[in-house]
Backbone as CSV, one residue per row, in Angstrom:
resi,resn,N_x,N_y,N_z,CA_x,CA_y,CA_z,C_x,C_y,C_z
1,UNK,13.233,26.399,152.824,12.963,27.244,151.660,14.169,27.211,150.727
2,UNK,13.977,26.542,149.501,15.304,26.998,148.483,15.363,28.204,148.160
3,UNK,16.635,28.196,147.560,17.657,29.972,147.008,16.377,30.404,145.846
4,UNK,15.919,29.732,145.337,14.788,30.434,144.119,13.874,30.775,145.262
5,UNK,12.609,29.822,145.963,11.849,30.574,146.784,12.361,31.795,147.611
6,UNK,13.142,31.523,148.165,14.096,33.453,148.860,13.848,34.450,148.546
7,UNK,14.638,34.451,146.924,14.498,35.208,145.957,13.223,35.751,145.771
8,UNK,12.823,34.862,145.012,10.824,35.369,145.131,10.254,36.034,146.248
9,UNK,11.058,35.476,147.604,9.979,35.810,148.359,10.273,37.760,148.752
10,UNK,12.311,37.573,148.476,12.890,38.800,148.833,12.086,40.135,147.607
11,UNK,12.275,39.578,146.676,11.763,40.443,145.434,9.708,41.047,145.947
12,UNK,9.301,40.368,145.962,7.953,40.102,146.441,8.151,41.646,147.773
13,UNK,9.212,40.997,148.407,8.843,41.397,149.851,9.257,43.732,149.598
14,UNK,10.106,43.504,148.638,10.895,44.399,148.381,9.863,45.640,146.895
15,UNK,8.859,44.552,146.671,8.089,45.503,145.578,6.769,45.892,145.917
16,UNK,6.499,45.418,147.530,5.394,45.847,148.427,5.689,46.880,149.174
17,UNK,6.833,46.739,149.232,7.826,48.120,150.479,7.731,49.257,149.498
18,UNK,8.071,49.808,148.165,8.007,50.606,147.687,6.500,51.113,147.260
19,UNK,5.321,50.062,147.141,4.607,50.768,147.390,3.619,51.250,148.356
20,UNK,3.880,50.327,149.349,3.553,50.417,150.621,3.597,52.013,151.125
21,UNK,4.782,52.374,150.876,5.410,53.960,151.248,4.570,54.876,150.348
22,UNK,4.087,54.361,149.530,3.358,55.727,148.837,2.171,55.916,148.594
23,UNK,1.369,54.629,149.366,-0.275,54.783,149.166,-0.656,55.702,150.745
24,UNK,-0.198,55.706,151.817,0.665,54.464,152.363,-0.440,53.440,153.384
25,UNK,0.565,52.490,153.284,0.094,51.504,153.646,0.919,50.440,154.921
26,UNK,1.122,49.754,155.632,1.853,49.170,156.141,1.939,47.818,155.494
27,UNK,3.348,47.467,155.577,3.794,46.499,154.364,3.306,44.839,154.400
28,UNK,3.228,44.997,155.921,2.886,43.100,156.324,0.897,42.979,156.060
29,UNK,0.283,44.354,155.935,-0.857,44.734,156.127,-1.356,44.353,153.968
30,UNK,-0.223,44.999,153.232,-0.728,44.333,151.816,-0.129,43.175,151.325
31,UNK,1.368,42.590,152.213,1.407,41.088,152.244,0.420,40.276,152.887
32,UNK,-0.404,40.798,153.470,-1.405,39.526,154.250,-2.632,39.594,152.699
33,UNK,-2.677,40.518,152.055,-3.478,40.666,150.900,-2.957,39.499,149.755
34,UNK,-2.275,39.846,149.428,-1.252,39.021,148.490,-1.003,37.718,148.652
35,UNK,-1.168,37.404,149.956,-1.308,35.866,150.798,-2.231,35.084,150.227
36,UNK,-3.539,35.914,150.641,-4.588,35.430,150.177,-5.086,35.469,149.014
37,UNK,-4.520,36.062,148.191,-4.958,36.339,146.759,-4.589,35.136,145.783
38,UNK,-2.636,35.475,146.065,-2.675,34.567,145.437,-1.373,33.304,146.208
39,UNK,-1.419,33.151,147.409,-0.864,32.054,148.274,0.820,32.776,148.669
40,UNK,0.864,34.121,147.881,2.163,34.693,147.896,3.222,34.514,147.086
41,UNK,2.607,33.787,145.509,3.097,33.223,144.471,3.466,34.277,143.771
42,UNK,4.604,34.508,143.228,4.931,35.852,142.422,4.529,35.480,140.711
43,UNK,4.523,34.300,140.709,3.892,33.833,138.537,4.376,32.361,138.699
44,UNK,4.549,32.236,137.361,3.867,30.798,137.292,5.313,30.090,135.591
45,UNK,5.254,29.930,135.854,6.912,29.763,134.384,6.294,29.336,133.106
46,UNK,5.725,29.905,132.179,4.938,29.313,130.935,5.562,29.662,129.627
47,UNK,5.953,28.539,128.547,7.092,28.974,127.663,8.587,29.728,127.487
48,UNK,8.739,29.010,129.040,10.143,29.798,129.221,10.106,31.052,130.059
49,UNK,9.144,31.763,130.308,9.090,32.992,130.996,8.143,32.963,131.960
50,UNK,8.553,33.786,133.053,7.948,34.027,134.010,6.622,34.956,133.936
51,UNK,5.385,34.245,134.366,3.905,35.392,133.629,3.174,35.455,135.289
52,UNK,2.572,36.620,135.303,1.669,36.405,136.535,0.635,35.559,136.682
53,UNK,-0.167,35.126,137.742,-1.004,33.903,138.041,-2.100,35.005,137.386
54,UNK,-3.288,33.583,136.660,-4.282,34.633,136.259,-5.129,33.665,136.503
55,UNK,-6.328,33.808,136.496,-7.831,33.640,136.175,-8.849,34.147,135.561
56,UNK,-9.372,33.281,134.571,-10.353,33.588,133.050,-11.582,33.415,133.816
57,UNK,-12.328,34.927,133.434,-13.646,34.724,133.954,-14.556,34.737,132.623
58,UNK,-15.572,33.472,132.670,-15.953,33.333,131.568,-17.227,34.367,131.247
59,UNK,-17.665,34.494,132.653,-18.825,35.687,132.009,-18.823,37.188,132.159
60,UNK,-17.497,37.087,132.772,-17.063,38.302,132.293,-16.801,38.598,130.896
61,UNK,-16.677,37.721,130.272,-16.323,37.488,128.590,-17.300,37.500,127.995
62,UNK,-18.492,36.822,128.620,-20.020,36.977,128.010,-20.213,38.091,127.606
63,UNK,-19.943,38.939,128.675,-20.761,40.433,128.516,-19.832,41.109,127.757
64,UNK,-18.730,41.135,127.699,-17.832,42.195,127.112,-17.742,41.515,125.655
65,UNK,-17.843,40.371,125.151,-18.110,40.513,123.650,-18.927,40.790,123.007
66,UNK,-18.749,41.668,121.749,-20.005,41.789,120.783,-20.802,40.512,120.157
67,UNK,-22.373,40.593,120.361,-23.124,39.644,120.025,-22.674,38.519,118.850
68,UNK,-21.821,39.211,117.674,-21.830,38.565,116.363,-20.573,37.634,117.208
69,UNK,-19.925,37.766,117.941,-18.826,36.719,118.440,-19.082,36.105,119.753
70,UNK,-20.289,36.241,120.156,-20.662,35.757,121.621,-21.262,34.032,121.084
71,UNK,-21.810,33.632,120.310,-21.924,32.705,119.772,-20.901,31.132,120.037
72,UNK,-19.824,31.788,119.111,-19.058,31.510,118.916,-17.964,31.218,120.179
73,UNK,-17.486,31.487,121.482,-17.398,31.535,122.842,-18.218,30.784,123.311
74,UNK,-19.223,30.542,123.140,-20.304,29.991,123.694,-19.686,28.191,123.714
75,UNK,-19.998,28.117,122.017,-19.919,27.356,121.535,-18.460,26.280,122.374
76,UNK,-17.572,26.747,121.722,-15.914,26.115,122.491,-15.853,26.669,123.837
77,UNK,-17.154,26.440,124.703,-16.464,26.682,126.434,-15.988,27.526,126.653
78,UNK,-15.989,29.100,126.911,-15.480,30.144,126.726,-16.094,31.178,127.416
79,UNK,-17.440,31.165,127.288,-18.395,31.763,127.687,-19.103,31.556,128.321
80,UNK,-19.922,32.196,129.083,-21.166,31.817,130.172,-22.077,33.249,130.506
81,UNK,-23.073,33.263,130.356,-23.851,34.332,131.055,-23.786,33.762,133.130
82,UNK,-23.591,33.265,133.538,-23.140,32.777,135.071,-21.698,32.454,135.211
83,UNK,-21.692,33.221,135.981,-20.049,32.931,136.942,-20.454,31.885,137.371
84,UNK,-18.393,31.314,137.507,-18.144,29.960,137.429,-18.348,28.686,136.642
85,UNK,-18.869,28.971,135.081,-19.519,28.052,134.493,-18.250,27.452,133.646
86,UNK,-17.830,28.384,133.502,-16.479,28.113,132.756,-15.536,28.237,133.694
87,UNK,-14.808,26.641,133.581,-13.842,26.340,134.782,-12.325,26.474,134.338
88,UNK,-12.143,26.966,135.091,-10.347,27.069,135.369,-9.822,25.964,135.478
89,UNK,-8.504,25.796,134.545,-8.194,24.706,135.109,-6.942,24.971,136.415
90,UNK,-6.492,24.105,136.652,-5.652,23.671,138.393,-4.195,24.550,137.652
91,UNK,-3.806,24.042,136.648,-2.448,24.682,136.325,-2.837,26.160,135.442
92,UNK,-1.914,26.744,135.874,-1.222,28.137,135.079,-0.977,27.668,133.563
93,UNK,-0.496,26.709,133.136,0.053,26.852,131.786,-1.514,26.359,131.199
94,UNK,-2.078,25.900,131.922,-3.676,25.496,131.172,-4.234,26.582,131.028
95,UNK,-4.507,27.411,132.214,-5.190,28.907,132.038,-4.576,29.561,130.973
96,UNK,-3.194,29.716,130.658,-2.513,30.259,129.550,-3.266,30.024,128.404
97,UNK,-3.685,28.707,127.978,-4.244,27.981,126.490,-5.348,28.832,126.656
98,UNK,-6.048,28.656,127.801,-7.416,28.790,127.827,-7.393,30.351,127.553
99,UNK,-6.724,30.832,128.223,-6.723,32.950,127.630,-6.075,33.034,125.926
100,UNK,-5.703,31.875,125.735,-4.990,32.099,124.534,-6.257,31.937,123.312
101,UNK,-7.104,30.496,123.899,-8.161,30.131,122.747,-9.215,31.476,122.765
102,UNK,-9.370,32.396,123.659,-10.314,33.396,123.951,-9.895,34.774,123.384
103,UNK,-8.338,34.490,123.034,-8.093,35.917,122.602,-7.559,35.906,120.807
104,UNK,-7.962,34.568,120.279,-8.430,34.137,119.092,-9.767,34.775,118.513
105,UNK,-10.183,34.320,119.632,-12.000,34.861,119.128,-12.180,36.872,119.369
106,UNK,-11.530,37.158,120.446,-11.522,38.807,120.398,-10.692,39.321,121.843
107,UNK,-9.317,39.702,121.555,-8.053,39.695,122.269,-8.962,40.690,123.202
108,UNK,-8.879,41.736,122.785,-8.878,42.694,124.382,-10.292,42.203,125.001
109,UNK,-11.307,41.778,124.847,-12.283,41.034,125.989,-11.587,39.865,126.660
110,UNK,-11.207,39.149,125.830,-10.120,37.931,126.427,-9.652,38.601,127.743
111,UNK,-8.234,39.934,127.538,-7.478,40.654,128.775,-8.132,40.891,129.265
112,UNK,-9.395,41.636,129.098,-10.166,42.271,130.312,-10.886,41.349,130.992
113,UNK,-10.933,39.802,130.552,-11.536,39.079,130.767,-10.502,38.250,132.572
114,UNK,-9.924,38.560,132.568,-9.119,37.767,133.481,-8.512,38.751,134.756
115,UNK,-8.460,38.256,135.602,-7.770,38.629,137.003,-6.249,38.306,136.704
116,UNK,-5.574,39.384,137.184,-4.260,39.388,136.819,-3.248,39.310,138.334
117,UNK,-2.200,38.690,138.380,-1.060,39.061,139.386,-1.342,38.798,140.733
118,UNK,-0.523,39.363,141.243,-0.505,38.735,142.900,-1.694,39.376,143.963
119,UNK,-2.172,40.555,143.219,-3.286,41.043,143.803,-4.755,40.500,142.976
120,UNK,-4.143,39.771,142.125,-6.100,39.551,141.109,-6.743,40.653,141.141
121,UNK,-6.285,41.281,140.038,-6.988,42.629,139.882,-7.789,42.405,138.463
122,UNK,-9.020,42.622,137.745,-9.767,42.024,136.584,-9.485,43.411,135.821
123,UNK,-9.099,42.789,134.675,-8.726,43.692,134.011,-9.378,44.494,133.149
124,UNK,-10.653,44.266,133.260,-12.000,44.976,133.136,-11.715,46.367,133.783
125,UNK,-10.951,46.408,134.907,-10.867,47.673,135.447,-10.083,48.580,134.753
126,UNK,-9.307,48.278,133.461,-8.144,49.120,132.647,-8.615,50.990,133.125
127,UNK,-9.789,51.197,132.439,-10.130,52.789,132.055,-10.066,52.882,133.710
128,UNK,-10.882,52.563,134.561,-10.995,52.863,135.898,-9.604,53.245,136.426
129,UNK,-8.929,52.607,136.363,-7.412,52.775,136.598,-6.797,53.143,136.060
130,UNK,-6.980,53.545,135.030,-6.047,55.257,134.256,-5.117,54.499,133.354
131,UNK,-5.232,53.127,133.007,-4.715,52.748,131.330,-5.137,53.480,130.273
132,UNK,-3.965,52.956,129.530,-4.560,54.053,127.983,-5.673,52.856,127.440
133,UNK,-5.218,51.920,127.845,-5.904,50.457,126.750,-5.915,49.139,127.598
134,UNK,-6.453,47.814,127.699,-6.120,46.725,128.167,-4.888,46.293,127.420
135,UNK,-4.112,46.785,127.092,-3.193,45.833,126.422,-1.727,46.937,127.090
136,UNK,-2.137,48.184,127.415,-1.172,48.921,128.541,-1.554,48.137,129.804
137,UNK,-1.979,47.724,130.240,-2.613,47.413,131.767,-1.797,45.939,131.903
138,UNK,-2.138,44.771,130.484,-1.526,43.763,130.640,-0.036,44.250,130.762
139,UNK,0.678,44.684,129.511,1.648,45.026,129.370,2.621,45.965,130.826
140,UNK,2.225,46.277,131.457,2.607,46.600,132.644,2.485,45.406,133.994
141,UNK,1.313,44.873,133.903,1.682,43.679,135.093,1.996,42.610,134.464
142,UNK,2.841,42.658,133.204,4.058,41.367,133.170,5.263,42.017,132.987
143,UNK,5.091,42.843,133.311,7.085,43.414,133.636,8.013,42.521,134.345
144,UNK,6.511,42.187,135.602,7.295,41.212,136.495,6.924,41.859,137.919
145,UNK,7.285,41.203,138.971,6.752,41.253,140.533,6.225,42.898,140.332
146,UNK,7.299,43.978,140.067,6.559,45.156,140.691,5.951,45.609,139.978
147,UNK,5.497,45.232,138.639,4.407,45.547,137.702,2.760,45.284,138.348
148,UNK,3.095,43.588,139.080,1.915,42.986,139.530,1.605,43.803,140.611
149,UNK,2.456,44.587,141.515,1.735,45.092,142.641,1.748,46.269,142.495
150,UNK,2.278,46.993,141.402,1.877,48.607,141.088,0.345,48.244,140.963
151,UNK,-0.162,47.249,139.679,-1.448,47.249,139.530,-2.460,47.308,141.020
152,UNK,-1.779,46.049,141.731,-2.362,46.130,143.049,-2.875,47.599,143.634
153,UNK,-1.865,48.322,143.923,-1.648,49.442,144.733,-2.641,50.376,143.937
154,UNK,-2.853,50.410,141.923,-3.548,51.039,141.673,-5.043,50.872,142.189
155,UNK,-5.431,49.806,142.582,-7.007,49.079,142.570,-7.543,49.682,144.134
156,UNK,-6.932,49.074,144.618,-6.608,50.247,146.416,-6.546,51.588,146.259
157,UNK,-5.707,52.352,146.283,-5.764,53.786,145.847,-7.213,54.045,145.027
158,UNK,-7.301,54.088,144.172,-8.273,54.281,143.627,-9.888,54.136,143.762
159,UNK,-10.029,53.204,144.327,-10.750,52.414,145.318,-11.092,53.479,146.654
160,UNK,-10.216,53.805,147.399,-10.004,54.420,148.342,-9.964,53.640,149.607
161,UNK,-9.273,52.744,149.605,-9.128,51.620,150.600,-7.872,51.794,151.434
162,UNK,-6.792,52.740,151.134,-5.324,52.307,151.919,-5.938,52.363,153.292
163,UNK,-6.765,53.465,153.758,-7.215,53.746,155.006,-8.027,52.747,155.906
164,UNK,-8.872,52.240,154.925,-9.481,50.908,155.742,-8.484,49.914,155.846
165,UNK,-7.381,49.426,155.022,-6.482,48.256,155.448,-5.431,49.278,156.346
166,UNK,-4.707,50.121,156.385,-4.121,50.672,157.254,-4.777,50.733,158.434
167,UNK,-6.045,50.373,158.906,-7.039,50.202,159.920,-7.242,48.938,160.352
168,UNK,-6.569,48.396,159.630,-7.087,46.721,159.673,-8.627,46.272,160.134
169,UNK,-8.974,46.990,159.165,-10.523,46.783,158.401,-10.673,45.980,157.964
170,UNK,-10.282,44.517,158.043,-10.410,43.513,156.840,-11.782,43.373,156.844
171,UNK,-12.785,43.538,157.097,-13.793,43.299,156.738,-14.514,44.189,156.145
172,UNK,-14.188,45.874,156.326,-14.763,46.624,155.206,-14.145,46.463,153.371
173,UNK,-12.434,46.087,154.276,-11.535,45.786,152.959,-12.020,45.119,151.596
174,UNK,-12.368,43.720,152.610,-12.743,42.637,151.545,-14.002,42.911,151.275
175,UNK,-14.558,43.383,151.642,-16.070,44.070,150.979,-15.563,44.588,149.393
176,UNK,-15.093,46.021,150.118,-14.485,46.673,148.294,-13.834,45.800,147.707
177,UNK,-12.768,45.098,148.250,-11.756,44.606,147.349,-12.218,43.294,146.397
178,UNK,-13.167,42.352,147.322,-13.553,41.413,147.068,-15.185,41.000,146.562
179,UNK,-15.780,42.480,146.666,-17.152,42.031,146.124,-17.851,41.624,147.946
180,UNK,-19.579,42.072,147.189,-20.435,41.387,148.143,-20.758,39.996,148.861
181,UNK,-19.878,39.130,148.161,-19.645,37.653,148.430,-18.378,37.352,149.137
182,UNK,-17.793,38.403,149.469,-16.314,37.894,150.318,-17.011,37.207,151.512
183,UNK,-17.938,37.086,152.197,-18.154,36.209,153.599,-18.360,34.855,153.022
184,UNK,-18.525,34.309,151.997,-19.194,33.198,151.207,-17.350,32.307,151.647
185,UNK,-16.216,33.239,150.829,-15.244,33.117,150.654,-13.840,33.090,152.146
186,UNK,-15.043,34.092,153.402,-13.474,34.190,154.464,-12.671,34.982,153.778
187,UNK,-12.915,35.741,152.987,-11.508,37.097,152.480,-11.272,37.123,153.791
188,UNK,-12.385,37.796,154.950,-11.883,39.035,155.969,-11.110,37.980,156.879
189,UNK,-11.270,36.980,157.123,-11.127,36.310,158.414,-9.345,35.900,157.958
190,UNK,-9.748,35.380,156.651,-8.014,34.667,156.014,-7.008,35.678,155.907
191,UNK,-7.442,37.303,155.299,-6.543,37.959,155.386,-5.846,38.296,157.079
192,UNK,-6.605,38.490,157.634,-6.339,39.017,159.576,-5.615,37.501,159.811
193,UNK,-5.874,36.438,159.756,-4.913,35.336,159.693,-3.539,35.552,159.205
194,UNK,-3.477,36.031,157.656,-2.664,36.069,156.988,-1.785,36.951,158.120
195,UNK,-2.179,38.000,158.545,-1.518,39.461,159.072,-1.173,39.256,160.366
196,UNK,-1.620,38.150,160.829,-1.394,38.226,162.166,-0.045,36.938,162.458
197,UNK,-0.063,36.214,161.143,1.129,35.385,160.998,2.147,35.983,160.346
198,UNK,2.069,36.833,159.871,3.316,37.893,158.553,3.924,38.432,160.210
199,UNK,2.680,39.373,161.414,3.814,39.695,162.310,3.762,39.105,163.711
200,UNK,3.587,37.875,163.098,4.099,37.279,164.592,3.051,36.967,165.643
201,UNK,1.508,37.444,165.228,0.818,37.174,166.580,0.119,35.940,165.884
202,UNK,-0.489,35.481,167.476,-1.503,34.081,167.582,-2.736,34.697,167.105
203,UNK,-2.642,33.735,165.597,-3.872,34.510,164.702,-5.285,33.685,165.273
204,UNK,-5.933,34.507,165.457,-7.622,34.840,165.786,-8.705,33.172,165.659
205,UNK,-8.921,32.671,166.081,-9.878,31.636,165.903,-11.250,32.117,165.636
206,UNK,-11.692,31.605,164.147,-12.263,32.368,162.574,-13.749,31.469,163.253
207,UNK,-14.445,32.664,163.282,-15.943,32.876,164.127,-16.639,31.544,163.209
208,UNK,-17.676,30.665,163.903,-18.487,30.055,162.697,-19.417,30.442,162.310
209,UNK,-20.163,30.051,161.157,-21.272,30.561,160.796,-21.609,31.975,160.214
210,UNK,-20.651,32.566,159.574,-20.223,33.683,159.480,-21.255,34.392,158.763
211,UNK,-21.760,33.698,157.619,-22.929,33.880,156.898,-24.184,34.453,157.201
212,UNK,-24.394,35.093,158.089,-25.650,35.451,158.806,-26.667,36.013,158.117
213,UNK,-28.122,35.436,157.834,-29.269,36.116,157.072,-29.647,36.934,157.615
214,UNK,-30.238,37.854,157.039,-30.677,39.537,157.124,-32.824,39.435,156.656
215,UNK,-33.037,40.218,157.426,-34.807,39.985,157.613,-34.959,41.307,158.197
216,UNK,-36.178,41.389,157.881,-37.099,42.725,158.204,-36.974,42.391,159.965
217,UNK,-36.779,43.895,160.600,-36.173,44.324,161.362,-34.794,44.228,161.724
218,UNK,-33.678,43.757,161.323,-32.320,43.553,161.495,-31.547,44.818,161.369
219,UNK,-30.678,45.346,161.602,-30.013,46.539,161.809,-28.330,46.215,161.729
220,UNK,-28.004,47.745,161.341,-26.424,47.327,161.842,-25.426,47.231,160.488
221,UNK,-24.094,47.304,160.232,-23.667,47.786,158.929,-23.869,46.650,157.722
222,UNK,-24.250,45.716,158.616,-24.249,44.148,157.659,-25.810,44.801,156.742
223,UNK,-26.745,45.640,157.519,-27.911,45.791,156.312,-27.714,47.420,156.025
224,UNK,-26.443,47.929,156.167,-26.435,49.469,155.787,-25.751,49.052,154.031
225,UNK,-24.930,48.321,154.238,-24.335,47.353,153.228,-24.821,46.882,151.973
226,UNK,-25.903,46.272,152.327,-26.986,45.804,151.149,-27.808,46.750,151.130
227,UNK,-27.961,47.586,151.667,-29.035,48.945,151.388,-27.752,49.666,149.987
228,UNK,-26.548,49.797,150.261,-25.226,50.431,149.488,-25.437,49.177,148.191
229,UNK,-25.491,48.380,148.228,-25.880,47.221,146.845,-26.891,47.354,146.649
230,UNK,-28.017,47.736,147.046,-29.484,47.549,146.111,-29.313,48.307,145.454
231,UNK,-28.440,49.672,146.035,-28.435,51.113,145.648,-27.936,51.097,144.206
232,UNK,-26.623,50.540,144.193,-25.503,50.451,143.138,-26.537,49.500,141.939
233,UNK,-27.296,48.908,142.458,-28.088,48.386,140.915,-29.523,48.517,140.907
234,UNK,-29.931,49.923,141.203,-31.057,50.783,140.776,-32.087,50.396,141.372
235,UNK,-31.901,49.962,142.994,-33.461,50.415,143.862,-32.933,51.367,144.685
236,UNK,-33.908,51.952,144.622,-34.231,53.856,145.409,-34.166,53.425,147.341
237,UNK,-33.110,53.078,147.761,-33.661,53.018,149.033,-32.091,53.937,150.138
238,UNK,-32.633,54.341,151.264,-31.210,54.942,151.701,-30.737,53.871,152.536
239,UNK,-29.254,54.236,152.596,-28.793,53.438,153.109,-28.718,53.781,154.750
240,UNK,-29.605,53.463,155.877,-29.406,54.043,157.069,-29.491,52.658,157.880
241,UNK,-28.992,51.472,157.691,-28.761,50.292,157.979,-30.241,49.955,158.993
242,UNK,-31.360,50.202,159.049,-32.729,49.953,158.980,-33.257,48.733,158.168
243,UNK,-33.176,47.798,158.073,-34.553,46.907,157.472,-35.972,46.997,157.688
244,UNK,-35.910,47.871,157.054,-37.603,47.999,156.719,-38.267,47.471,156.117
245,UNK,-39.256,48.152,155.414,-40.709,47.781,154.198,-40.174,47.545,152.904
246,UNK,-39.378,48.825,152.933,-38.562,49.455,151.703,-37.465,48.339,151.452
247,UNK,-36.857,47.868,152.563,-35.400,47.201,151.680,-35.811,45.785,151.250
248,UNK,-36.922,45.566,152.395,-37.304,43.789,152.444,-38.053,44.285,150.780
249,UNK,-39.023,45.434,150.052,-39.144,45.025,148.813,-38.260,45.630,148.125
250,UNK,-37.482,45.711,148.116,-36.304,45.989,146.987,-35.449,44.191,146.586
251,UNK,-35.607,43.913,147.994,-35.060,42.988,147.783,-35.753,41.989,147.065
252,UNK,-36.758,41.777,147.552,-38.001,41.022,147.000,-38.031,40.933,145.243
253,UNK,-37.982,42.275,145.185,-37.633,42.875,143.682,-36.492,42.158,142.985
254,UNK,-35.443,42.361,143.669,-34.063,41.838,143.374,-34.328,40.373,143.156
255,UNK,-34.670,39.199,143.592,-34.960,38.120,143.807,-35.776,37.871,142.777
256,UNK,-36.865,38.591,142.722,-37.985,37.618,141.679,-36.979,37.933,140.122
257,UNK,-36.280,39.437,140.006,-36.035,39.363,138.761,-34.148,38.508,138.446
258,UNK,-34.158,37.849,139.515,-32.613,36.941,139.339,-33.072,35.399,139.820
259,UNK,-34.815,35.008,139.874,-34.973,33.859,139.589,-35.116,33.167,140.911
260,UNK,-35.073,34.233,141.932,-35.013,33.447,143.541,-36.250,33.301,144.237
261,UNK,-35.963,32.808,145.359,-37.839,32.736,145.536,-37.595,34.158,146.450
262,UNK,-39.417,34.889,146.049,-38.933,36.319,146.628,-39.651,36.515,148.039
263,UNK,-38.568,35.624,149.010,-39.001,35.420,150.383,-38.471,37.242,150.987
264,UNK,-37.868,38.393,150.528,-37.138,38.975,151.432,-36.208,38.710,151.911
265,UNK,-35.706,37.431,152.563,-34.376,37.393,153.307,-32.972,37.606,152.572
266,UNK,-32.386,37.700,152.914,-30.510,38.235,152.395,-30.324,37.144,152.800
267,UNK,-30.007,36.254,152.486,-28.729,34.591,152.635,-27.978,34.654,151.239
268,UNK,-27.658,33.366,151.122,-26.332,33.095,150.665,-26.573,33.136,148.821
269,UNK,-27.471,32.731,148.854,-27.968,32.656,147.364,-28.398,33.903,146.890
270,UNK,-28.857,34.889,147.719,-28.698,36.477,147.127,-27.488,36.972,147.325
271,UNK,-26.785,36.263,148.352,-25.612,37.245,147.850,-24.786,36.670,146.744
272,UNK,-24.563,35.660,146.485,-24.320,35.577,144.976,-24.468,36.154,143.928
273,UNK,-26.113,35.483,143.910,-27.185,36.419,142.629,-26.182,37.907,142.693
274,UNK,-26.360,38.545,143.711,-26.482,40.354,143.866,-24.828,40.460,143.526
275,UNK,-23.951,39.529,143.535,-22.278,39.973,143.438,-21.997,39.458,142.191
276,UNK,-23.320,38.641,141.481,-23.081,38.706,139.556,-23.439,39.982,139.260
277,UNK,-23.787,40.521,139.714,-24.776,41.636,139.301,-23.904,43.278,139.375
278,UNK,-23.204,43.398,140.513,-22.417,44.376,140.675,-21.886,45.111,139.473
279,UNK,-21.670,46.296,139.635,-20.329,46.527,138.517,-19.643,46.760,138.515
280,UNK,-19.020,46.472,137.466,-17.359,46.021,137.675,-16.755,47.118,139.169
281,UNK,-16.777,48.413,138.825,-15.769,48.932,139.483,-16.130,49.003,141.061
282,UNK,-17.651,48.416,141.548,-17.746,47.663,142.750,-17.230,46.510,143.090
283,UNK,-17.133,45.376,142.324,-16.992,44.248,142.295,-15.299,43.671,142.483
284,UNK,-15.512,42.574,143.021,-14.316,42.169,143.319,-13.285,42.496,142.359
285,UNK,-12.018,42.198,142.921,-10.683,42.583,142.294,-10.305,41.732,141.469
């Protein structure tokens, strides 16, 4: 490791400890977060200065611009009504251009448009998290390392998560933290990796097939879960982790009106569909 990586890693290690102590949290427990978020990278060096790692979500930009400029986004690659359509590029100083050509066309959708810092927190969440404005929210996670993980610590707190990762919950964790699609992704499995190498133990050999479809009669928190998501986007059903009549047509529901075939089952392609769909302050970080 060179004297610059150290540094980073000491600074890093030293702006998790302070807030570690006040959510609280245990410290190797939101470094195994930060691991995975963003590889444990504190920013990225663009025009001379040090900026946090980001990612431009393009349809997050869809929705948050006004119609008379949605066009126009469209037009220069910018925009998408579907996640992932608009690609990131591999480097930081590219993503830079790319937040730069977007905040030409209308700056604060641009900010709110992107995942910020070592926790990827979307900055869509500003009001949720007690900014005055997206441009306080940016302006605070480029202070530098402990800007990026105050934001962190706000998204958690707020959230009400210290307790499930102080539990080492990674799998309720990455639920909240990461949206209904974290199994698509291994959040839960990579972070408990992450945590179990930060202290030292022989990390866990990561189950296969993790993906498991959900069908009328299935039980258990994996369908109390999607009963809590049908909920959050307006079908009437309780959540008592039951697959019934009721959830298999909600779901059914869910499906025909996001274009799927409306077999009932929960696989991989509804959970997609259903984690475009979320909102924001469910939805991943």
């Amino acid at each position: 490791m060179t004297g610059k990586d150290a540094n980073a890693g000491d600074a890093l290690r030293l702006a998790v400890a302070a807030v570690a102590h006040e959510l609280p949290v245990e410290q190797a427990a939101l470094l195994a977060v930060v691991e995975v978020e963003s590889g444990g990278r504190i920013g990225a060096r663009i025009a001379g200065r040090l900026e946090p790692l980001i990612r431009f979500e393009g349809h997050y930009f869809y929705r948050l611009l006004p119609a008379a400029r949605r066009n126009r986004a469209l037009a220069g690659g910018l925009a998408h009504p579907v996640a992932g359509r608009v690609r990131n590029p591999l480097r930081q100083a590219a993503r830079w251009r790319l937040l730069e050509a977007a905040c030409a066309i209308d700056r604060p959708a641009a900010l709110a448009s992107v995942s910020w810092g070592v926790g990827q927190v979307m900055g869509a969440h500003w009001r949720w998290l007690g900014y005055g404005g997206i441009e306080a929210m940016v302006a605070d996670v480029r202070t530098g390392i402990e800007g990026q993980v105050r934001l962190m610590a706000r998204f958690i707190r707020e959230a009400g998560l210290a307790e499930r990762l102080q539990a080492h919950d990674w799998q309720g964790f990455a639920r909240a933290y990461n949206g209904p699609t974290y199994r698509s992704n291994r959040y839960d499995e990579r972070m408990a990796q992450a945590y179990a190498l930060i202290v030292g133990e022989k990390p866990a050999r990561p189950a296969r097939n993790t993906m498991a479809t959900l069908a009328l009669g299935a039980g258990g928190p994996a369908v109390e879960a999607l009963q809590r998501d049908l909920r959050l986007l307006g079908y009437p059903l309780i959540a008592d982790g039951d697959f019934g009549f009721a959830t298999q047509a909600a779901l059914r529901q869910f499906q025909r009106e996001n274009g799927l075939r409306p077999d009932g089952v929960y696989g991989a392609r509804s959970m997609e569909a259903m984690g475009r769909q979320m909102p924001p302050a469910a939805r991943s970080a």
